[in-house]
Structure formats: C-alpha cells, structure tokens
Backbone as CSV, one residue per row, in Angstrom:
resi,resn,N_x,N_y,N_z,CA_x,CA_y,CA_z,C_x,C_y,C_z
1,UNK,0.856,-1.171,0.000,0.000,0.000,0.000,0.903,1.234,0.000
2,UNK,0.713,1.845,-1.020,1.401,3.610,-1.031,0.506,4.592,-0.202
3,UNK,1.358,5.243,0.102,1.262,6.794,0.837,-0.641,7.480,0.636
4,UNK,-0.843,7.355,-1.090,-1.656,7.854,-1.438,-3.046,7.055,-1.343
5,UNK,-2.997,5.622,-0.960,-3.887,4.865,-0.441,-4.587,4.944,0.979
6,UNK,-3.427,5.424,1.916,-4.035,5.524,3.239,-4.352,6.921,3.602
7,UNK,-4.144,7.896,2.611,-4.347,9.442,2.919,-5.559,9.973,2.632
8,UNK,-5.649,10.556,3.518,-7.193,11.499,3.989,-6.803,13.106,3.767
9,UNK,-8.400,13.823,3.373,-8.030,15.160,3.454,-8.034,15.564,4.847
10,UNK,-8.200,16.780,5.423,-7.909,17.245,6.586,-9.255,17.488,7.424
11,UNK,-10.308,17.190,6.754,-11.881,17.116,6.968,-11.807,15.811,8.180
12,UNK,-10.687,15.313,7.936,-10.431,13.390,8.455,-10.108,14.146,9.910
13,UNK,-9.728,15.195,10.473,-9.043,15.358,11.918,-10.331,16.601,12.721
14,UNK,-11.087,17.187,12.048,-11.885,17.502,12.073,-11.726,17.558,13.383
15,UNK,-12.800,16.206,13.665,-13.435,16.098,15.503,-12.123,16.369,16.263
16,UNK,-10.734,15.755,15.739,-9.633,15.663,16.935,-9.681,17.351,17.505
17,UNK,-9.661,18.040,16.119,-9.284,19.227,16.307,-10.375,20.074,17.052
18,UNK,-11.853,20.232,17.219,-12.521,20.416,17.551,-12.164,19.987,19.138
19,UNK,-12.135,18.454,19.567,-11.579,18.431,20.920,-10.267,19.354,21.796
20,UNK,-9.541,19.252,20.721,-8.040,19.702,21.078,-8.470,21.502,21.468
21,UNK,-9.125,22.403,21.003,-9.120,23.361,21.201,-10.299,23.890,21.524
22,UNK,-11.314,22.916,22.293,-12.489,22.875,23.319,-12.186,22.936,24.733
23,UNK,-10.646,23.614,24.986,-10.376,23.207,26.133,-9.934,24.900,27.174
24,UNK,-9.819,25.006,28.255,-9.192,26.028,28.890,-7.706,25.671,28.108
25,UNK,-6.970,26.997,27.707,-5.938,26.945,26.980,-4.479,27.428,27.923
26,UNK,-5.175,28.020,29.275,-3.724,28.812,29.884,-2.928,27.356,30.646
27,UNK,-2.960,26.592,30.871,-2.447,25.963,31.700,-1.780,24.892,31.081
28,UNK,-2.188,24.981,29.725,-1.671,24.180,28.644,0.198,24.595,28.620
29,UNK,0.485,23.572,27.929,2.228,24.123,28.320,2.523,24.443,26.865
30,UNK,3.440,25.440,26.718,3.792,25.851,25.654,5.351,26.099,25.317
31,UNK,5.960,25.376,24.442,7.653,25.666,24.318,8.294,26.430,23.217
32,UNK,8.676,27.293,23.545,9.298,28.412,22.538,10.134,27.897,21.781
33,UNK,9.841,28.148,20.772,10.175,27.542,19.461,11.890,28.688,19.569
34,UNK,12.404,29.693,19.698,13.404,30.869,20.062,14.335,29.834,20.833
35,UNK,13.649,29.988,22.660,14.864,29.992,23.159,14.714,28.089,23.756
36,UNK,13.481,27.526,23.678,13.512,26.420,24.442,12.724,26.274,25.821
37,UNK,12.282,27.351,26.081,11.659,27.183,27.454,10.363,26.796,27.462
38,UNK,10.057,26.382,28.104,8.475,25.705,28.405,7.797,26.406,29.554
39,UNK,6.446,26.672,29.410,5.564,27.497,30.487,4.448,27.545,30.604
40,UNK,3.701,27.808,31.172,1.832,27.654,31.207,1.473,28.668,29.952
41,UNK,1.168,28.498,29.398,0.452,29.788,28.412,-0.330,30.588,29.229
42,UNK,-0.480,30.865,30.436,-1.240,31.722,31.211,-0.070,32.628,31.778
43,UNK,0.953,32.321,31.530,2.627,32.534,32.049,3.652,33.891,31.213
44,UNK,2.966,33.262,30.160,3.607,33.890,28.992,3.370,35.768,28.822
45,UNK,3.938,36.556,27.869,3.661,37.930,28.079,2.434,38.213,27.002
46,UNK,1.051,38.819,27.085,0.644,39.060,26.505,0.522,40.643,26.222
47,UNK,0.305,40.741,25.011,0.277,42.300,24.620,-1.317,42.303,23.777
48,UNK,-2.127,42.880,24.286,-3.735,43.106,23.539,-4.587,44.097,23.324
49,UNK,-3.206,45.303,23.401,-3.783,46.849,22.689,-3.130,47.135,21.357
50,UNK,-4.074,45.973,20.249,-3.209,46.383,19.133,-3.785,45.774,18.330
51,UNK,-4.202,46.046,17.008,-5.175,45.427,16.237,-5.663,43.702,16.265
52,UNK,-4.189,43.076,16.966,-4.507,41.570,17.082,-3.844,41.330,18.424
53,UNK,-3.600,40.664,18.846,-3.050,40.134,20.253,-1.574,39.384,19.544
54,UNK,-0.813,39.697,20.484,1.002,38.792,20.653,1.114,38.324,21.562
55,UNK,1.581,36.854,21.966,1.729,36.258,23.112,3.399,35.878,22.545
56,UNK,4.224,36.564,23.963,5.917,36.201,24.073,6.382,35.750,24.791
57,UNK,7.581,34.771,24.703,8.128,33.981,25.673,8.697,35.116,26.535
58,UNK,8.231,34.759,27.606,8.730,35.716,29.088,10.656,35.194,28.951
59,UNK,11.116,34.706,28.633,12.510,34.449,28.887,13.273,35.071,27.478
60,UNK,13.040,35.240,26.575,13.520,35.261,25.553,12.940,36.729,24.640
61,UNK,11.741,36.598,25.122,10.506,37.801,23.993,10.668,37.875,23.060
62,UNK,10.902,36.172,21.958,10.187,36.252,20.884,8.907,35.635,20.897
63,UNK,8.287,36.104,19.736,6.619,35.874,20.119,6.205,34.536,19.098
64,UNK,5.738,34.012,20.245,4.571,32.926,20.149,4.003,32.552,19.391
65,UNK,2.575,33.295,19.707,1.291,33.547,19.641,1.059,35.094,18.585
66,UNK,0.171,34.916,17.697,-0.319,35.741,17.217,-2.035,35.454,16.589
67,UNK,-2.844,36.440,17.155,-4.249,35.899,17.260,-4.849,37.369,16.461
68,UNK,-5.690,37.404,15.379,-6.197,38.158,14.632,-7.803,37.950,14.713
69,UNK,-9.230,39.044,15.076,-10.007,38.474,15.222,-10.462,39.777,13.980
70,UNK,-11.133,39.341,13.340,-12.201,40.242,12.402,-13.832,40.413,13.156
71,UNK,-14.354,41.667,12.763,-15.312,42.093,13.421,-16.867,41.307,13.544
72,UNK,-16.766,39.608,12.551,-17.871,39.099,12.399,-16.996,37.716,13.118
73,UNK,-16.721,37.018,12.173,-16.744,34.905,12.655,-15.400,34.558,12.348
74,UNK,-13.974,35.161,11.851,-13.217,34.669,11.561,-12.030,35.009,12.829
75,UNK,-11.103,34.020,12.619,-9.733,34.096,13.904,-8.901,33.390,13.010
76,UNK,-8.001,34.247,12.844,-6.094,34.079,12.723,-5.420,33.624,13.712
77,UNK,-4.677,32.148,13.959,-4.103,31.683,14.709,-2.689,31.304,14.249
78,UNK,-1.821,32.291,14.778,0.182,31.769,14.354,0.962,31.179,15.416
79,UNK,0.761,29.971,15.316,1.720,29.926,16.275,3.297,29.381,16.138
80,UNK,3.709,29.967,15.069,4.937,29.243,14.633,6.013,29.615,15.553
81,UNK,5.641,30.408,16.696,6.796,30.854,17.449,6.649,29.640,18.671
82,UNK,6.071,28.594,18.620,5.479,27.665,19.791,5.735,26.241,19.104
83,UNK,7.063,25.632,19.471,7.469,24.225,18.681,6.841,23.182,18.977
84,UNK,6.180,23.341,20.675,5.449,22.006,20.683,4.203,22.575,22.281
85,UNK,2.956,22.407,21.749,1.884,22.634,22.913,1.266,21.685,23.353
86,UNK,1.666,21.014,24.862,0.917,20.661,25.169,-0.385,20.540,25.495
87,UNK,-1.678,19.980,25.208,-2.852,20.607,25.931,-3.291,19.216,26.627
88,UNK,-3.682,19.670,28.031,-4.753,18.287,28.378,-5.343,18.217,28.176
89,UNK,-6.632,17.045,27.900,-7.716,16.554,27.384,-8.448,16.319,28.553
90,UNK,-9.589,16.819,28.389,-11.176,17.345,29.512,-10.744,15.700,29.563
91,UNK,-11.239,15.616,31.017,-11.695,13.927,31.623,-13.156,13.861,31.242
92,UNK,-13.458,12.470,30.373,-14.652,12.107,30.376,-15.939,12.029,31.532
C-alpha cells in the first residue's frame, strides 16, 4: 500500500481538532520555538492593545502567539513561534 492509499483530506481530523481546542488553553504548556523554554500559556507575556493580540516567551521575547479576530466569525491563529503545545484533554 502507497502513501496515497491511506491518505485522507484534513476534513479526516476535524473532531480531533474540535476536541483539542475545546479546552481552557492557559495551563496548557507551551515551548518556545526561540529559546527552548516551556511554560503555562497563562505565564507567557501578553500584549492586547493592538489590532490583534502577541503572546511572548517571558525568557527570551520572541513571540509565540499571534491571534487576529475580524469584526464578524473569523480568527487568525500563528503559532509558529510555539514548537510544541501541550494541551490536556477534559476527563470524560
């Protein structure tokens, strides 16, 4: 079986993703992609007088998080400054 036999579009993660970010998000751990450090995302520096919000590693202050909201249904989420987020998963 090739690659292109067992592949799904991204419609396929749907529910995961729906769970994954149904959750309280500050306590989730977050590791700076910059310097390496790991921290609660409730931890981190936020800045939110400014057309979008920046979230920065308190050790380092490169940023995170970048969150864009438009005035109706849409959200911009960057987090290429964040190499790996933990989140816990709600107990059944």
């Amino acid at each position: 079986m090739d690659a292109s036999e067992s592949r799904l579009d991204g419609n396929a993660v749907g529910g995961v993703l729906a769970e994954i970010f149904a959750t309280e998000m500050t306590a989730s751990m977050g590791t700076c992609a910059g310097c390496g450090a790991t921290e609660p995302v409730g931890a981190l520096h936020a800045y939110v007088r400014a057309p979008g919000v920046v979230v920065r590693c308190p050790h380092c202050s490169s940023v995170m998080i970048r969150i864009v909201r438009d005035e109706k249904d849409r959200v911009w989420l960057d987090i290429r400054g964040v190499s790996c987020l933990e989140i816990r998963r709600a107990e059944d």
